[in-house]
C-alpha positions in Angstrom: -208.4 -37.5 -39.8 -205.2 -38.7 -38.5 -203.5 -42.0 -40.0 -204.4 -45.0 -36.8 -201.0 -46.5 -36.0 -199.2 -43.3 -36.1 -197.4 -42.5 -32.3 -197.8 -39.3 -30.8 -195.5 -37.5 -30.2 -193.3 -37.9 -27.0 -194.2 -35.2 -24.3 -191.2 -33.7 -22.1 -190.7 -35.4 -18.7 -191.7 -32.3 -16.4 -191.7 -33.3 -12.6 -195.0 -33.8 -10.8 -195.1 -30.7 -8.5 -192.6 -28.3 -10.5 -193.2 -25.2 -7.9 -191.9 -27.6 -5.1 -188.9 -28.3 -7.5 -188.1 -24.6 -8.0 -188.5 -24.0 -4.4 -186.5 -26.5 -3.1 -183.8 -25.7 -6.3 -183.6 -22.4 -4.8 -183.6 -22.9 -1.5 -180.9 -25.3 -2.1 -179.1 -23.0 -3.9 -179.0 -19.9 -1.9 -178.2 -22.3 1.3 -174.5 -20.9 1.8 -173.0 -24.2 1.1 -170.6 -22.6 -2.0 -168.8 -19.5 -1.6 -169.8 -17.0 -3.1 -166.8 -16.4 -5.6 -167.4 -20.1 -6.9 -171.4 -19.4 -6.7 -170.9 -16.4 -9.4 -169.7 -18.8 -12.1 -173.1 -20.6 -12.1 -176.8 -20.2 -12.4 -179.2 -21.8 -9.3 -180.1 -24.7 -10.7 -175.9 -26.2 -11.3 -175.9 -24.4 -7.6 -178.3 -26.1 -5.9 -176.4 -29.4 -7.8 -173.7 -28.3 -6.2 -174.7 -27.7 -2.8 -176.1 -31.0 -2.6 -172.8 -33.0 -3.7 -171.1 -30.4 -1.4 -173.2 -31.9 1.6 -172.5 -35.0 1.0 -169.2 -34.7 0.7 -169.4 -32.7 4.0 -170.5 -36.0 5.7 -169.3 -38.9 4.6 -166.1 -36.8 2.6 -167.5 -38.1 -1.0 -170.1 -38.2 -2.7 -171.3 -41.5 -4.5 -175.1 -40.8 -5.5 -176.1 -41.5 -8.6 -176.8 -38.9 -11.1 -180.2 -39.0 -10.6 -180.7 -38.7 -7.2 -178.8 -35.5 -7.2 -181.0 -34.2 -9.3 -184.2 -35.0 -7.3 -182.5 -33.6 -4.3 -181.5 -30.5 -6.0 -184.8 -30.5 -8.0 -183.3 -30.1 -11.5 -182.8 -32.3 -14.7 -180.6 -34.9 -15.2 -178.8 -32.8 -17.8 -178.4 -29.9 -15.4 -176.3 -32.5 -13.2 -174.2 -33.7 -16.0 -173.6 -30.1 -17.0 -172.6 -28.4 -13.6 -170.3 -31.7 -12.7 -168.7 -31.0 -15.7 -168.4 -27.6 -15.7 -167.0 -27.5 -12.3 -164.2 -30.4 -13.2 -163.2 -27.7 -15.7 -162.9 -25.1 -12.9 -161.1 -27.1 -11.3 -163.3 -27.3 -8.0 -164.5 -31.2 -8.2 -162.7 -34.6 -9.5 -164.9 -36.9 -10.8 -164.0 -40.5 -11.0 -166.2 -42.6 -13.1 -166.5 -46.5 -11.7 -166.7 -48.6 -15.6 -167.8 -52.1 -15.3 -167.1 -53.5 -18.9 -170.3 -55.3 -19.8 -172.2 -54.9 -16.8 -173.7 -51.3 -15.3 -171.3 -49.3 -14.0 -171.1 -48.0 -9.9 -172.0 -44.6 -9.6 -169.3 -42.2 -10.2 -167.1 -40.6 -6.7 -167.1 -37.1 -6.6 -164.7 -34.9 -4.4 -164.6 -31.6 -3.7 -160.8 -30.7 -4.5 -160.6 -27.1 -4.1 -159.1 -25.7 -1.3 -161.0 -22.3 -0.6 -164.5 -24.6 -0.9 -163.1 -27.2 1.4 -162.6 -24.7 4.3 -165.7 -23.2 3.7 -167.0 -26.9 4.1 -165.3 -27.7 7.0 -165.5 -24.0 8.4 -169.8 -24.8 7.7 -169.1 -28.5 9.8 -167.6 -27.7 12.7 -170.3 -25.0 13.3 -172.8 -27.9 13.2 -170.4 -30.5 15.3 -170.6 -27.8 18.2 -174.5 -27.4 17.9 -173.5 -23.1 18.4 -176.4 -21.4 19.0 -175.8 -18.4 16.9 -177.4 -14.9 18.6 -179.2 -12.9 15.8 -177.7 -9.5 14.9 -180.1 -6.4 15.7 -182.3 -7.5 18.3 -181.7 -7.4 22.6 -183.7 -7.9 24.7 -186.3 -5.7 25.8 -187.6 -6.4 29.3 -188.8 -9.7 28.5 -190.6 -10.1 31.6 -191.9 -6.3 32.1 -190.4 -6.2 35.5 -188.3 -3.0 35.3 -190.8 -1.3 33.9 -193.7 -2.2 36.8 -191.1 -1.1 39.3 -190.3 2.4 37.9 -193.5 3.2 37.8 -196.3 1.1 39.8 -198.0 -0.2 37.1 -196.8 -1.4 33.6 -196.6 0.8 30.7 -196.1 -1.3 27.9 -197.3 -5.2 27.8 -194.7 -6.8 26.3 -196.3 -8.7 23.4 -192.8 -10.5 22.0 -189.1 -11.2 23.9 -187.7 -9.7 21.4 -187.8 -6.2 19.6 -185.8 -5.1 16.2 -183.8 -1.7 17.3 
């Protein structure tokens, strides 16, 4: 029988829906927001970290969330924050400016993105969303969409056209 008084021990903090978390980690990841040669120096989870600092330093031109709201946006620890920041302030790609308040809690660190290939890629990335372009997807035309040719060729319709759109 176990001693009474005794504390169990401490379970680890796991988040409350953890498929949604690995979804939206991936899905974060995998968004385009990196490049792809800066993406191959990490794994998903310091990439979906990543793509959300690169957002927001897509909009406002920093990035001044706290450490853990990153990683509930990117669906990741707090370690796995800590780690890809530094990581990519090693690379080179992000400067990270910490905001120490001696004896008082300290503001949330600013974080830029400060290399130059990413930044392009950001603000190639913004100005496709500033000019709402309506991108036409590759490997489909149109096929008739309104069956017209086809019921004036020959009398009567041939094929009802079930979808606008057909893969070739």
């Amino acid at each position: 029988m176990p001693a009474t008084g005794l504390l169990k021990p401490a379970r680890s903090p796991r988040s409350p829906d953890r498929q949604a978390s690995i979804e939206r980690r991936r899905r974060q990841g995998m968004s385009g927001v990196v490049p792809a040669k800066i993406a191959a120096s990490f794994t998903m989870a310091e990439l979906a970290v990543l793509t959300v600092i690169a957002r927001q330093c897509q909009r406002t031109g920093v990035c001044v969330l706290p450490i853990d709201a990153i990683a509930a946006l990117a669906g990741v620890s707090r370690t796995v924050v800590q780690n890809a920041m530094r990581l990519s302030k090693r690379l080179g790609l992000l400067s990270v400016r910490e905001r120490r308040i001696p004896g008082r809690k300290s503001l949330t660190n600013i974080v830029t993105v400060t290399s130059k290939s990413w930044l392009a890629w950001l603000r190639i990335g913004s100005a496709a969303i500033k000019k709402d372009v309506d991108i036409e997807p590759i490997g489909f035309r149109n096929m008739s969409p309104t069956g017209e040719p086809v019921a004036k060729l020959f009398g009567t319709p041939l094929i009802t056209p079930l979808k606008s759109r057909q893969c070739i």
